[in-house]
C-alpha positions as CSV (number, residue, x, y, z in Angstrom):
1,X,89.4,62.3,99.6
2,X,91.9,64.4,101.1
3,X,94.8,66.6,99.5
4,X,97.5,68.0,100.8
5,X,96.8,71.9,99.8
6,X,100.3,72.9,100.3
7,X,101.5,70.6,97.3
8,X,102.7,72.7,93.9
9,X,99.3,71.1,92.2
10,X,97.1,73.6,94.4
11,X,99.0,76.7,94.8
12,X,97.8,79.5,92.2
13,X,98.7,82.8,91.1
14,X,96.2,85.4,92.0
15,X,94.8,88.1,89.9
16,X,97.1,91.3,90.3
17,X,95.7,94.7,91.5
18,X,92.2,93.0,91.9
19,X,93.0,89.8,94.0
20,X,95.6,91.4,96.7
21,X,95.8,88.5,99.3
22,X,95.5,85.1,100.4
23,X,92.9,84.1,102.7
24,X,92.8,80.6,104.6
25,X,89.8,79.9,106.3
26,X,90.3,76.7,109.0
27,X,86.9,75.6,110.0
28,X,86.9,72.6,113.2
29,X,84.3,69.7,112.2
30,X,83.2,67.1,113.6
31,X,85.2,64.5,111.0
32,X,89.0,66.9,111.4
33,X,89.8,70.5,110.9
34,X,89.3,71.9,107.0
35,X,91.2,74.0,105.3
36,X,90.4,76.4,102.6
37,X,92.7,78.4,100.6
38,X,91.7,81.0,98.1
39,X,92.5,84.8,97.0
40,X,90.4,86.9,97.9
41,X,90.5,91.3,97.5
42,X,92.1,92.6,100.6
43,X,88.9,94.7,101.3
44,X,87.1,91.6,101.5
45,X,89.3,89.7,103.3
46,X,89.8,91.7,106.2
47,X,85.6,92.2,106.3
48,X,85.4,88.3,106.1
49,X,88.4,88.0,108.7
50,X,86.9,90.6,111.4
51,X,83.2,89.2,110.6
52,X,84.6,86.1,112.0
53,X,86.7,86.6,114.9
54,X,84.1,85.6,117.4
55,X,83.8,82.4,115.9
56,X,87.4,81.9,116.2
57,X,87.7,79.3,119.1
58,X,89.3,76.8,118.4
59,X,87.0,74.3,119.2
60,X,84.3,72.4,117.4
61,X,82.0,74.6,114.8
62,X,85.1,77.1,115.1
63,X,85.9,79.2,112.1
64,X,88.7,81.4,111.7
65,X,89.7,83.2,108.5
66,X,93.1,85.3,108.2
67,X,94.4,87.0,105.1
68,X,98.2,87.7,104.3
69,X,99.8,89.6,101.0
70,X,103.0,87.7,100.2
71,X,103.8,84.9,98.0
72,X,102.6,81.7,99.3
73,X,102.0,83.0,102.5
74,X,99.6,80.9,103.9
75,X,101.2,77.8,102.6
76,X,102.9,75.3,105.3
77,X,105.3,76.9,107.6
78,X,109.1,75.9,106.7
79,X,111.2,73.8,108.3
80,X,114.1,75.6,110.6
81,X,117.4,75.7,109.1
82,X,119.9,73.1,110.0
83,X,123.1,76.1,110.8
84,X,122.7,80.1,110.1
85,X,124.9,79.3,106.7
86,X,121.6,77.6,105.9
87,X,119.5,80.7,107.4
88,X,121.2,83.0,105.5
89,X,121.1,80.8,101.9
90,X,117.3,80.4,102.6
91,X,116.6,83.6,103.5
92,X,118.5,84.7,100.3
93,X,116.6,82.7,98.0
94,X,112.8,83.8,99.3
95,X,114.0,87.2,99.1
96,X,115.1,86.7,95.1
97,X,111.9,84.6,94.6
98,X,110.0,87.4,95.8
99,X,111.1,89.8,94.2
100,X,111.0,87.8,91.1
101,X,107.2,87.6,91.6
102,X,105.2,90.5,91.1
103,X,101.7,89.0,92.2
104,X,100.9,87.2,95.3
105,X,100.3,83.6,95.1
106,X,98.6,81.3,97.4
């Protein structure tokens, strides 16, 4: 089965001052490229993400992890905005949602 792991059903709120950051690990098989998302301590994501950077390729067996500390931060990238009145309304709103949340989720 596959799930779309950007979708509002999988995105959860990470533990504060013990779960710090979001860490994706993307992982090239030989059935499609995975992707795991999860929160992890930032002490042991960066170990996990520099423990892994030779494995990194790209190609097939490939595993690279990468960590980031703010709110849905390794969800799917956003669209670009249509006009810069757009820009600036979007940017405006993730700024007050961010502030408005005072854990990282992922």
């Amino acid at each position: 089965m596959t799930h779309d792991c950007s979708t509002p059903d999988f995105i959860v709120n990470c533990t504060v001052n013990v779960q710090d950051m979001c860490q994706t690990e993307v992982l090239v098989k030989d059935d499609g490229t995975h992707y795991r998302k999860s929160c992890a301590s930032s002490g042991a994501c960066l170990i996990a993400s520099s423990g892994y950077q030779q494995f990194c390729t790209g190609k097939l067996n490939s595993v690279c992890i990468t960590c980031c500390n703010t709110p849905l931060c390794n969800g799917p990238r956003q669209k670009k905005p249509k006009s810069c009145a757009a820009a600036v309304t979007l940017g405006a709103l993730w700024l007050h949602a961010s502030v408005l949340l005072s854990s990282v989720l992922c």
